[in-house]
C-alpha positions as CSV (number, residue, x, y, z in Angstrom):
1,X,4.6,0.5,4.4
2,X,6.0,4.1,3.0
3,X,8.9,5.2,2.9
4,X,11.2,8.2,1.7
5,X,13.9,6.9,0.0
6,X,17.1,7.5,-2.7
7,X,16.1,4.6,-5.5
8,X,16.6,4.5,-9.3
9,X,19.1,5.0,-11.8
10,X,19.2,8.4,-12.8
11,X,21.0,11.2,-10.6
12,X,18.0,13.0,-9.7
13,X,16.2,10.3,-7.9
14,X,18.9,9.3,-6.0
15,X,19.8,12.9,-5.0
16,X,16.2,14.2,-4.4
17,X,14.0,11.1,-3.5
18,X,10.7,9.9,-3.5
19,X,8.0,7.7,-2.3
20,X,8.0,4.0,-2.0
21,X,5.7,1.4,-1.2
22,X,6.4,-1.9,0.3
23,X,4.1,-4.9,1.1
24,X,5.0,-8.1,2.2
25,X,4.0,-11.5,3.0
26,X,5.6,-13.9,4.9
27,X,4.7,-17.5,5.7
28,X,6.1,-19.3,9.1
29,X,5.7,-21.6,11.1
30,X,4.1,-20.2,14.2
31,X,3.0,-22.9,16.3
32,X,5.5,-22.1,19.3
33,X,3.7,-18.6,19.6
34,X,0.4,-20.4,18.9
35,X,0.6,-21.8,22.8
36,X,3.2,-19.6,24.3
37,X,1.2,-16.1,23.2
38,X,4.7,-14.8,23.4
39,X,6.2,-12.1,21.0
40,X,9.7,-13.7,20.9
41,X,8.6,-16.9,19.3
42,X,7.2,-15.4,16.5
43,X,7.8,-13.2,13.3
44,X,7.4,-9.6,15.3
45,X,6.1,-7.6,12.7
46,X,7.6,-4.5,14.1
47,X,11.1,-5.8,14.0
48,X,9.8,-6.5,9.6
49,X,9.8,-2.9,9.8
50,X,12.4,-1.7,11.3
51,X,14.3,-4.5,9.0
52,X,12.7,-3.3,6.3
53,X,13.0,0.9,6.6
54,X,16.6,0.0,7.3
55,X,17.2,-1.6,3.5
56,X,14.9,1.2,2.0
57,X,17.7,3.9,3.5
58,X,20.5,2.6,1.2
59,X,20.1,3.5,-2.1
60,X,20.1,1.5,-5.0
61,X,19.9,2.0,-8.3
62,X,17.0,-1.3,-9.2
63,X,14.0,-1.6,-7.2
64,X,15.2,-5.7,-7.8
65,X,17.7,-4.8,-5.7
66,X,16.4,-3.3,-3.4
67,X,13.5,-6.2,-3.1
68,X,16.3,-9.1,-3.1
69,X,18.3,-7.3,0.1
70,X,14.6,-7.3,2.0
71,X,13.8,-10.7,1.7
72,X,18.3,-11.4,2.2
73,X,17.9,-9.7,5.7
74,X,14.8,-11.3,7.0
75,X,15.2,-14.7,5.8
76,X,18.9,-14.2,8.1
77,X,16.9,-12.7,10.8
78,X,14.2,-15.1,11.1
79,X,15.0,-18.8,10.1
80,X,11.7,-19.9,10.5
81,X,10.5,-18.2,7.7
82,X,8.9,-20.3,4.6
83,X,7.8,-18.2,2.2
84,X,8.6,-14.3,1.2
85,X,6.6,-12.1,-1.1
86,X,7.6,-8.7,-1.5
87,X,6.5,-5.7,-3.5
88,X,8.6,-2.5,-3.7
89,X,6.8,0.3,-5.7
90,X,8.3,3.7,-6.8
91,X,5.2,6.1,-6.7
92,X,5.0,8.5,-9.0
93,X,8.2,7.9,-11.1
94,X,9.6,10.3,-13.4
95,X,8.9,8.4,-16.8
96,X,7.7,11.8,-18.7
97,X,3.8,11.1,-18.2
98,X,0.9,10.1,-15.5
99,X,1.9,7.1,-14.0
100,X,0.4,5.8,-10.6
101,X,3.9,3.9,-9.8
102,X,6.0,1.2,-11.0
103,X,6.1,-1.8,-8.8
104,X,8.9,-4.9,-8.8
105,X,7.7,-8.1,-7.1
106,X,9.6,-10.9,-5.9
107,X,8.7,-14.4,-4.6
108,X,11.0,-16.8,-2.2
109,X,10.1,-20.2,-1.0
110,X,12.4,-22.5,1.7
């Protein structure tokens, strides 16, 4: 997933913006939906994303942060969640050089 977004600890970022990343992994148990083939006994990956691009538009100033509210919101939205992995990644961040981006990852078992 990318994203526009006000992250990072000095003025400029959180005042101009930039390009994130986001990937994610989730583990569930998903043997309701298995026989029922219905959406609402599931993890619906579009309501991830809407849950997700709603903690990217509130700035923080650690990308730890920002990781630790994702997986917060979706393990309180989704209870049958097992396992979260989450990657947010600044692209391009403003470190004086060529860097691709600069990535925090965080891991969160039941």
């Amino acid at each position: 997933m990318r994203f526009y977004a006000h992250h990072g600890c000095f003025e400029e970022e959180q005042a101009i913006g930039t390009w994130f990343e986001v990937s994610l992994r989730i583990k569930a148990d998903t043997t309701k939906a298995e026989t029922s083939d219905q959406v609402g006994d599931t993890v619906n990956y579009a309501d991830i994303y809407t849950l997700i691009q709603n903690e990217m538009r509130h700035p923080s100033h650690l990308l730890e942060h920002v990781a630790r509210r994702m997986i917060n919101t979706l393990k309180s939205h989704y209870p049958t969640i097992e396992q979260i992995w989450v990657c947010v990644a600044k692209l391009n961040p403003p470190l004086g050089g060529e860097v691709g981006s600069s990535a925090v990852e965080l891991d969160w078992n039941r």
